[in-house]
C-alpha positions as CSV (number, residue, x, y, z in Angstrom):
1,X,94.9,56.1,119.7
2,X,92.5,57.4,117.4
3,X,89.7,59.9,117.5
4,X,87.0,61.9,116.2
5,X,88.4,65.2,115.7
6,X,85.0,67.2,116.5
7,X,84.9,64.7,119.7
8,X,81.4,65.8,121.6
9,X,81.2,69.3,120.3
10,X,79.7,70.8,117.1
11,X,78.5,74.2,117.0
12,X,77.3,75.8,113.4
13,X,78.8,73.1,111.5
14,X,82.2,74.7,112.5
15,X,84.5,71.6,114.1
16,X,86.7,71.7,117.1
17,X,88.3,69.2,119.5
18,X,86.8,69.1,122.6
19,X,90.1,68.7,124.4
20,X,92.3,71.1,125.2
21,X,90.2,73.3,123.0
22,X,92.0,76.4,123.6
23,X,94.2,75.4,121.5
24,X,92.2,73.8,118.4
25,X,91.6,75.0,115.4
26,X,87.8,76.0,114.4
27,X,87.5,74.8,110.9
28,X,84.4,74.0,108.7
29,X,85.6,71.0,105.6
30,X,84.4,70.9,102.8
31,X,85.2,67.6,100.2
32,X,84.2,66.6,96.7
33,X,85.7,62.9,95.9
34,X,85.8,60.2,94.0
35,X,84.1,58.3,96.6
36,X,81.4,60.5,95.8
37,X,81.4,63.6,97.5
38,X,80.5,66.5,96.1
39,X,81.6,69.9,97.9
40,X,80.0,67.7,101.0
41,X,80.8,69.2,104.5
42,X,82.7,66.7,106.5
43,X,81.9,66.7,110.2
44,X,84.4,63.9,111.5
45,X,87.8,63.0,110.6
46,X,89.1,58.9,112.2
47,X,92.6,60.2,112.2
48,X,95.5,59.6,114.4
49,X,97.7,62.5,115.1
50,X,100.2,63.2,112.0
51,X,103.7,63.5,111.3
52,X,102.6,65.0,108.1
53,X,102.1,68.7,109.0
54,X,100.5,71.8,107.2
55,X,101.8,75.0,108.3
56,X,99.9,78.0,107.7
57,X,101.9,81.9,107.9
58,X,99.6,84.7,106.9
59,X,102.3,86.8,108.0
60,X,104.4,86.3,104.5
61,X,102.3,86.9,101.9
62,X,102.1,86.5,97.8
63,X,99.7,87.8,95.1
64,X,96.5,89.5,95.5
65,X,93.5,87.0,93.8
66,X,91.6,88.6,90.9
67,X,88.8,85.8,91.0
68,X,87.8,82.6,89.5
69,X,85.0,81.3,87.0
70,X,84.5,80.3,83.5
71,X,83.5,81.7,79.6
72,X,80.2,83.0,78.2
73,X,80.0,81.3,74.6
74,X,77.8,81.7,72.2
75,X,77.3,77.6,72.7
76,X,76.8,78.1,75.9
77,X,74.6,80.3,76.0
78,X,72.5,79.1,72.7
79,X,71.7,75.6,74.7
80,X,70.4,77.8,77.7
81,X,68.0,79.1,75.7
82,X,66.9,75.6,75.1
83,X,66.3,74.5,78.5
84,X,63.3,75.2,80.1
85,X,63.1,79.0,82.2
86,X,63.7,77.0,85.5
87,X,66.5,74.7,84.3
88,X,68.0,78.1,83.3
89,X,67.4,79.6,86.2
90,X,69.2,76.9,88.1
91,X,72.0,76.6,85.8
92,X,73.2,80.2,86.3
93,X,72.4,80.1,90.1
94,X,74.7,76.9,90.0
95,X,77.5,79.4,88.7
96,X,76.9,82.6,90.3
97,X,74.8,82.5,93.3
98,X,75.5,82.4,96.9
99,X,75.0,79.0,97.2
100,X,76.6,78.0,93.8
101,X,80.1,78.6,92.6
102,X,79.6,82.3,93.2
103,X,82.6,83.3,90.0
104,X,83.9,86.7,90.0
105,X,85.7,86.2,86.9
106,X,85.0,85.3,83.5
107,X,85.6,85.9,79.8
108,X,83.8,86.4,76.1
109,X,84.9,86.2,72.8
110,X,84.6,89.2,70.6
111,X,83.0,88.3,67.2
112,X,82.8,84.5,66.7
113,X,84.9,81.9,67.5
114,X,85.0,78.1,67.6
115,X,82.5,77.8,70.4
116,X,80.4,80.0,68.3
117,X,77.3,78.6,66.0
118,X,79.1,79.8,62.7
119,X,81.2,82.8,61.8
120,X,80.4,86.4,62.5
121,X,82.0,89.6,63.0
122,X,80.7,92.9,64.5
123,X,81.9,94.7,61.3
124,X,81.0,93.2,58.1
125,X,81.5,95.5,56.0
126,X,84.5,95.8,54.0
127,X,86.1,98.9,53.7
128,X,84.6,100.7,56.8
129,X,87.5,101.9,58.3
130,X,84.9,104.4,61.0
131,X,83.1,101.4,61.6
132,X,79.7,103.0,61.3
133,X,78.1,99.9,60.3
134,X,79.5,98.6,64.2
135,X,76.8,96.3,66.0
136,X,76.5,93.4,68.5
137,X,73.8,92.6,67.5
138,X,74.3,88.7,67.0
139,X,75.3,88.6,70.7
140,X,71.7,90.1,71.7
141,X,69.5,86.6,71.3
142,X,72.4,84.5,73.0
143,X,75.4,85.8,74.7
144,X,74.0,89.2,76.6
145,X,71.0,87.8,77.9
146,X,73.0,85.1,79.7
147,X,75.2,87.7,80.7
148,X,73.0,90.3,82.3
149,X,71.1,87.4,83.9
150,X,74.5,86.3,85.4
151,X,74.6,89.5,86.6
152,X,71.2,89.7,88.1
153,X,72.1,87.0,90.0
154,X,75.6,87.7,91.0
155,X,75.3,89.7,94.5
156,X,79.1,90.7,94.6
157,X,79.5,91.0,91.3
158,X,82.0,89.6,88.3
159,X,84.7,90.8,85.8
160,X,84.2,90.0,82.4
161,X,87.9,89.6,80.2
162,X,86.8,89.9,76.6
163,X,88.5,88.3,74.0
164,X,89.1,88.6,70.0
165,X,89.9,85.1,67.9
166,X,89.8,87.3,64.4
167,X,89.4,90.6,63.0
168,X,87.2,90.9,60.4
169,X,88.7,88.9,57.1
170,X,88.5,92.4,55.3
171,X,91.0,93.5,57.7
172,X,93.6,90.8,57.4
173,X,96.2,90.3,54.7
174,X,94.7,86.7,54.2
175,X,91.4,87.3,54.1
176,X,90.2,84.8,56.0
177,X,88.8,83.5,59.0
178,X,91.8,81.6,60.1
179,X,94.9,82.8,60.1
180,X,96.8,85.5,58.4
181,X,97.9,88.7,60.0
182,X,96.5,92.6,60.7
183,X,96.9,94.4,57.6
184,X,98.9,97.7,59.2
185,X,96.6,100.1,57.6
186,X,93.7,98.6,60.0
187,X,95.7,98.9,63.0
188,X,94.0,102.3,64.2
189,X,90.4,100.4,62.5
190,X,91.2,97.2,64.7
191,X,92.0,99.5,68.0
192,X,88.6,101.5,67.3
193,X,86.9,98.3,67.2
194,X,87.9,97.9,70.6
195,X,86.6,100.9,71.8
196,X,83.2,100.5,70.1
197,X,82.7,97.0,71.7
198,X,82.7,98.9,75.2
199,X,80.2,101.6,74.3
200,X,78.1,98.7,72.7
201,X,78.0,96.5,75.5
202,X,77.9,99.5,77.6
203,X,75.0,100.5,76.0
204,X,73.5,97.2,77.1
205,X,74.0,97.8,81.2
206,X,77.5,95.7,80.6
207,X,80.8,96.8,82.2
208,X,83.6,95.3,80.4
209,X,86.7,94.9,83.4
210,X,89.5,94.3,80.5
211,X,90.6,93.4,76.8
212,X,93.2,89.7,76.0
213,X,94.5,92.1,72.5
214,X,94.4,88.5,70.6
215,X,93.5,84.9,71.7
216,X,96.1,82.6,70.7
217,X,98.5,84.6,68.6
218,X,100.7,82.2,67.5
219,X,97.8,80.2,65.9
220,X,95.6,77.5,66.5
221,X,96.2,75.5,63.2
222,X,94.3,77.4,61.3
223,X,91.5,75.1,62.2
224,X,89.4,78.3,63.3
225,X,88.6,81.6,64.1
226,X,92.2,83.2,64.7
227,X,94.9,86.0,63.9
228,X,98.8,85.9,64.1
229,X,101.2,88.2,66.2
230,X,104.4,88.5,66.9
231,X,105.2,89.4,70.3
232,X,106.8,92.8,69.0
233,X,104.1,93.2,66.6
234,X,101.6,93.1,69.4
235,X,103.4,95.2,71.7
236,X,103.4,97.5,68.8
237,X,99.5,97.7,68.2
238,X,98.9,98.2,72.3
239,X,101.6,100.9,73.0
240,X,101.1,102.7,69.8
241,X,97.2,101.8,68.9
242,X,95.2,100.1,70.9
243,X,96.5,101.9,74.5
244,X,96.6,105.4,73.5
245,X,92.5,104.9,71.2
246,X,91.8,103.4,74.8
247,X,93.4,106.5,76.7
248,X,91.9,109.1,74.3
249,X,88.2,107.9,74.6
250,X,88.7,108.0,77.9
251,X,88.9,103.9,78.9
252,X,92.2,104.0,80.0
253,X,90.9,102.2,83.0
254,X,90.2,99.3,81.1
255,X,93.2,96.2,81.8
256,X,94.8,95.2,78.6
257,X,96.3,91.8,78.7
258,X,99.1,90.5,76.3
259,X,100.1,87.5,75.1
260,X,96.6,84.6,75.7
261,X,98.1,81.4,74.4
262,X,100.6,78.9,76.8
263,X,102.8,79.1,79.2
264,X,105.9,77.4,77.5
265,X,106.7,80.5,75.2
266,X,106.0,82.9,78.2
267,X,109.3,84.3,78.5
268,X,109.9,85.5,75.3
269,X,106.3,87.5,75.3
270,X,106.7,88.9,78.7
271,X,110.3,89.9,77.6
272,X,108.9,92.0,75.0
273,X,105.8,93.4,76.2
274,X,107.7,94.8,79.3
275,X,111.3,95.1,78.4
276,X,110.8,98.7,79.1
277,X,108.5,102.0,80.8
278,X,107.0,102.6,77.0
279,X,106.6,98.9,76.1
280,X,104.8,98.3,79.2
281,X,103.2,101.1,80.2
282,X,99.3,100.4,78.4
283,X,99.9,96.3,79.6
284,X,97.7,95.5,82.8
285,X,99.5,92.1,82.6
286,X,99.9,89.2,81.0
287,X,97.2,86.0,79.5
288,X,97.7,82.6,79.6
289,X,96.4,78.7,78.4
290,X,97.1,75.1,79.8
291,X,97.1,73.4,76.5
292,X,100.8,72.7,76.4
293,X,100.6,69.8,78.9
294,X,98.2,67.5,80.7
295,X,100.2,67.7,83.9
296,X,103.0,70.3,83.7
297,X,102.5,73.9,85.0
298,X,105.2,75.6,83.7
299,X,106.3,77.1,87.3
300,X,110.0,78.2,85.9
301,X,108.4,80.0,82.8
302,X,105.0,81.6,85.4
303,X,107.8,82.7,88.2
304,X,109.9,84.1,85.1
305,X,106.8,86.2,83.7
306,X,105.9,87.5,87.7
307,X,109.7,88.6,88.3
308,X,109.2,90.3,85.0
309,X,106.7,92.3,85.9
310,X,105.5,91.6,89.3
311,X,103.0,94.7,90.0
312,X,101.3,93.2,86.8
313,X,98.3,90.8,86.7
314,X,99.3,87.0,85.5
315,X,95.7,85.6,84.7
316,X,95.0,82.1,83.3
317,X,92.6,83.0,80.6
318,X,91.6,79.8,79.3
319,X,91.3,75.7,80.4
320,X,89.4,72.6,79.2
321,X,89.4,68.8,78.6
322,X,89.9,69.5,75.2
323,X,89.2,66.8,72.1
324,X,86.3,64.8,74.1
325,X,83.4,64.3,73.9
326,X,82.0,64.5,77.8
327,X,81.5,61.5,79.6
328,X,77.5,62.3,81.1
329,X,76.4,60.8,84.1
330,X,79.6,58.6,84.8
331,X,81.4,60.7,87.7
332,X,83.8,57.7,87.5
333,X,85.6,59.2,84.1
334,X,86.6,62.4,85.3
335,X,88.7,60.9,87.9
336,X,90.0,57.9,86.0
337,X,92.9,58.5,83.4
338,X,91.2,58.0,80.4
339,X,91.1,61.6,79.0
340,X,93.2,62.5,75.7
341,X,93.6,66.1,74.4
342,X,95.3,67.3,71.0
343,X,98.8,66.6,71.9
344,X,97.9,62.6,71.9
345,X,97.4,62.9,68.3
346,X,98.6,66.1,66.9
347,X,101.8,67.3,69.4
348,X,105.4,67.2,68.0
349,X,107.0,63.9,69.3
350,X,109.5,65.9,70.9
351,X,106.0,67.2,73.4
352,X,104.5,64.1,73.6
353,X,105.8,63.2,76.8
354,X,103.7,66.0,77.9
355,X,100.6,64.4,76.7
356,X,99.8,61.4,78.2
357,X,96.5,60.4,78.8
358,X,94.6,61.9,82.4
359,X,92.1,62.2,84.8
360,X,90.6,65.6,84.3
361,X,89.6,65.7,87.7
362,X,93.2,65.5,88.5
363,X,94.4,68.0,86.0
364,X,92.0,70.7,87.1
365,X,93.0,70.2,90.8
366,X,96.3,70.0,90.2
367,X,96.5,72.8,87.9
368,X,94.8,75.5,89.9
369,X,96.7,74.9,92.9
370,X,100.0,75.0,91.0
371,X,99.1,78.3,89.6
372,X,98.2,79.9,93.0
373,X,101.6,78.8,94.2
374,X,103.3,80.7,91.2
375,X,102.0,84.0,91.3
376,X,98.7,83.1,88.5
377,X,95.9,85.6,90.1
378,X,92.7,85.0,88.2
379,X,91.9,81.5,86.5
380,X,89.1,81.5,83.8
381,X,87.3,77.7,82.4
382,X,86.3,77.9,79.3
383,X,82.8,77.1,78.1
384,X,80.0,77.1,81.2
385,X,78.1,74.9,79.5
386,X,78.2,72.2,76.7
387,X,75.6,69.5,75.0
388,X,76.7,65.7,75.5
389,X,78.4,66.3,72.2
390,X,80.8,68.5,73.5
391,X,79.1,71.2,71.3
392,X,77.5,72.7,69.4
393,X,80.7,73.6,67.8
394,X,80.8,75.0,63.9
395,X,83.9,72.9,63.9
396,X,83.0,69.7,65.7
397,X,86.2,70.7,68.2
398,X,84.2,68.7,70.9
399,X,84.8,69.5,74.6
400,X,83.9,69.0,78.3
401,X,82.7,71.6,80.3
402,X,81.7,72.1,83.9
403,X,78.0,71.8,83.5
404,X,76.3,69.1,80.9
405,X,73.3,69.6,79.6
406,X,70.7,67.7,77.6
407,X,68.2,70.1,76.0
408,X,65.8,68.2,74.5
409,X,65.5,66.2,78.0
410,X,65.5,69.3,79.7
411,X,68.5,67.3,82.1
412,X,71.7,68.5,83.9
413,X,74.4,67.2,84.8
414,X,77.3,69.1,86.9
415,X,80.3,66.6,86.6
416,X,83.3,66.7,89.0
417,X,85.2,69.4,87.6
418,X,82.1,72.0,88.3
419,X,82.7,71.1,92.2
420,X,86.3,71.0,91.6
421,X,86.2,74.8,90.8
422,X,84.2,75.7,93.1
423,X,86.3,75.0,95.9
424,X,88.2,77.8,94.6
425,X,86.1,80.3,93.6
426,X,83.2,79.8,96.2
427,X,86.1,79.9,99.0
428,X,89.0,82.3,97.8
429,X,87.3,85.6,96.8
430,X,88.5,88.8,95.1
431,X,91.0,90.5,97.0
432,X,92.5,87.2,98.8
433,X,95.7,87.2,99.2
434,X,98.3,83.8,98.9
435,X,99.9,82.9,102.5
436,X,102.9,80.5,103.2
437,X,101.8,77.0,103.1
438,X,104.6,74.8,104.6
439,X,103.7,71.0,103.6
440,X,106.3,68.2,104.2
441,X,103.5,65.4,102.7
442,X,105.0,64.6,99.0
443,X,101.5,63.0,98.6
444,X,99.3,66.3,99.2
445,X,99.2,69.6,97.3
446,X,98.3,72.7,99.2
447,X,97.3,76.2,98.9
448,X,96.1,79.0,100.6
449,X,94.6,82.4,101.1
450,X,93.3,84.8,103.6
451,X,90.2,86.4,101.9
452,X,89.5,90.3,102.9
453,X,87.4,89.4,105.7
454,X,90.6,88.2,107.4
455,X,88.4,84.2,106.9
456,X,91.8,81.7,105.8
457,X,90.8,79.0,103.0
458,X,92.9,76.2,102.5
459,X,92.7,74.0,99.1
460,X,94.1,70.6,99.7
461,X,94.5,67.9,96.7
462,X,95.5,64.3,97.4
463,X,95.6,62.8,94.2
464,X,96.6,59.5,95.7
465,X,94.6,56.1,95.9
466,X,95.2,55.9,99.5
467,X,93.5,58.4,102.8
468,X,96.1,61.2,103.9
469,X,96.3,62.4,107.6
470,X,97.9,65.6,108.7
471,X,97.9,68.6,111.2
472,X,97.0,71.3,110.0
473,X,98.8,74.2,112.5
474,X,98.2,78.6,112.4
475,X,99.9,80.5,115.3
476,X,99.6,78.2,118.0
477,X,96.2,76.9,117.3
478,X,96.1,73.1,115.0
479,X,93.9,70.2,114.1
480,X,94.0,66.8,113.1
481,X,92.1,66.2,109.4
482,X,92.3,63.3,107.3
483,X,91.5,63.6,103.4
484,X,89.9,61.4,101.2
485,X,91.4,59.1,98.7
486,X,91.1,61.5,94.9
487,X,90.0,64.4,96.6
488,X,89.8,67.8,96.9
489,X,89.2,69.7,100.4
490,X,88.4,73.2,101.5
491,X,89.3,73.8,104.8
492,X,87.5,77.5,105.7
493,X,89.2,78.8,109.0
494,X,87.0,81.7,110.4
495,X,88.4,85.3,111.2
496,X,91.5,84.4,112.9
């Protein structure tokens, strides 16, 4: 028989079952689909009662959430200051207010980068090991204004993750851009650097919560702004450079993360960085990318890096529909497989099976959750913000982001993947922790957390063409939800 699972009573938007209600689960549901929802609160479910069943324990619990969110660019935050003050306004509401994605954690590149409007480097000037010439100032008409209105809007607050692609070319053995490596007689310059960057964005009423030492260290191509390591080279310039310069100016509270590129060479990094009490002891924990795959999350290599050093943070530090240009105002793309990125063209053939096309809906979904259920504590987008070039870009290395915007047309547009991640970072807040989830639907992917207020979110993906019933059960109390076809569903149980 079926039956409407809020039956005659609704109170606060919060659903229940009017039968037997003792022993019902209060839930609110939130779903964004490819039906067309978009984070919408779902106040009726036509479901029978399920076989498939969700099983909640808060009792046995995993890692402790950093946050989620995405990357202040330079792009980014140049096209903001095209829009009009109102379309700005609601852009970085959409992000960081209340009613908005509300991120706690993001990331910024140090110096320029691809997502930059050309090259640049806080220290120009060759030769000046003290860095007295030092300034941020190319960050002050773009990237910290975005910022500290982020923050002004932010009422609990983010963490920022900063990031270098380059050094300074004076610095490197190369001198160049792209590529090449640390020259060792900068090592103590490069670590000073470091420091500097804090007291300058300090300076500018911004807390920095932690340093990446080197995005992408084994390279990007040379197709922009990078710098090679080793993993024993960079364990080198953290435990003898970059730790104790951080220590001695009295920012040893700052997090260092190692490694920032993907997860399939995870176990030889975290084998190095941690292999012993002197190696590890100026990590905070460990960086990492999705770019080796469209679909595979690398669980063996992200439980590896946990067991390795499980009191450590394991933060996903970078994502993105990479080589696209976005699709704008066609919702239908981001859930149809149609999406290519860099390995369709450029990936060994021995990878390619790990390239196939996608639905970047799909991938986000799937992605986040499979992180949460491997230990991954913090997971950072990349850009907030892109044209409907997928730029700008100094090296026409188009992408998708979140939020579209048209400048000249003074237009938005927040495709799926914006209301994909906010179903995580909206709902699962600093301090959460990951709780059992016991699913027997092969169809479904779950995860979930009990947030400090002792609230319980659940994060349900059914990637499947076809509606999915189940039970969802904690302590004796359950319900009966059904889930869209392509969908994603918060399910927020209040203090239990």
């Amino acid at each position: 028989m079926k039956f409407l699972a809020i039956a005659s009573v609704i109170t606060l938007g919060i659903l229940t079952i009017s039968c037997s209600s003792e022993n019902k689960l209060n839930v609110k549901v939130y779903e964004t689909s490819a039906q067309g929802n978009q984070m919408t609160q779902i106040d009726s479910f036509d479901t029978d009662q399920s076989e498939n069943k969700i099983i909640l324990d808060p009792a046995k619990t995993y890692q402790t959430i950093t946050g989620f969110g995405g990357s202040f660019t330079e792009s980014s935050a140049s096209l903001l200051n095209r829009m009009s003050k109102k379309k700005r306004a609601e852009v970085i509401d959409a992000y960081f207010g209340e009613s908005g994605a509300n991120y706690t954690l993001t990331r910024t590149h140090m110096n320029s980068c691809d997502f930059s409007l050309g090259h640049y480097s806080y220290a120009p000037v060759e030769g000046d090991k003290e860095l007295t010439n030092f300034s941020v100032k190319e960050d002050t008409d773009d990237l910290i204004p975005m910022i500290k209105e982020a923050m002004a809007t932010s009422k609990d607050g983010f963490r920022i993750l900063a990031s270098p692609w380059t050094a300074p070319p004076w610095m490197k053995d190369n001198k160049d851009w792209m590529g090449g490596k640390l020259l060792p007689e900068y090592y103590d310059t490069w670590a000073l650097f470091f420091s500097k960057y804090l007291d300058a964005y300090k300076k500018e009423g911004i807390d920095v919560w932690g340093f990446t030492v080197e995005n992408e260290p084994l390279g990007n191509g040379n197709n922009w702004e990078s710098m090679h390591y080793s993993p024993a080279e960079m364990t080198n310039f953290v435990q003898k450079h970059l730790g104790p310069k951080l220590e001695k100016d009295g920012k040893g509270d700052v997090k260092i993360l190692g490694y920032d590129q993907n997860r399939e060479h995870l176990k030889e990094w975290v084998d190095d960085m941690f292999q012993n009490d002197a190696t590890a002891k100026y990590f905070d924990g460990t960086a990492i990318h999705w770019y080796a795959s469209t679909f595979e999350v690398f669980p063996e290599e992200l439980q590896y890096a946990h067991k390795k050093a499980p009191d450590k943070y394991l933060i996903q530090s970078e994502a993105c529909a990479d080589s696209e240009v976005p699709a704008w105002q066609d919702d239908q793309w981001y859930w149809s497989k149609e999406a290519t990125d860099w390995g369709w063209d450029w990936a060994p053939e021995k990878d390619k099976h790990l390239h196939p096309k996608y639905a970047p809906a799909n991938r986000y979904a799937r992605d986040i959750i499979g992180c949460l259920n491997n230990w991954v504590d913090g997971w950072i987008d990349w850009n907030m913000v892109l044209d409907k070039q997928g730029g700008p870009n100094w090296f026409e290395n188009w992408c998708v982001a979140p939020v579209i915007v048209d400048p000249d047309a003074d237009e938005i547009y927040y495709t799926p993947i914006y209301y994909i991640l906010s179903h995580f970072s909206k709902h699962i807040r600093p301090g959460a922790k990951i709780i059992d989830s016991q699913n027997n639907n092969k169809e479904l992917m779950v995860a979930a957390a009990e947030n400090p207020d002792g609230s319980i979110a659940v994060v349900i993906f059914n990637e499947g063409k076809s509606q999915q019933e189940f039970n969802l059960s904690l302590a004796d109390k359950e319900i009966a939800i059904s889930i869209s076809p392509q969908a994603i569903q918060t399910i927020l149980i209040p203090q239990f």
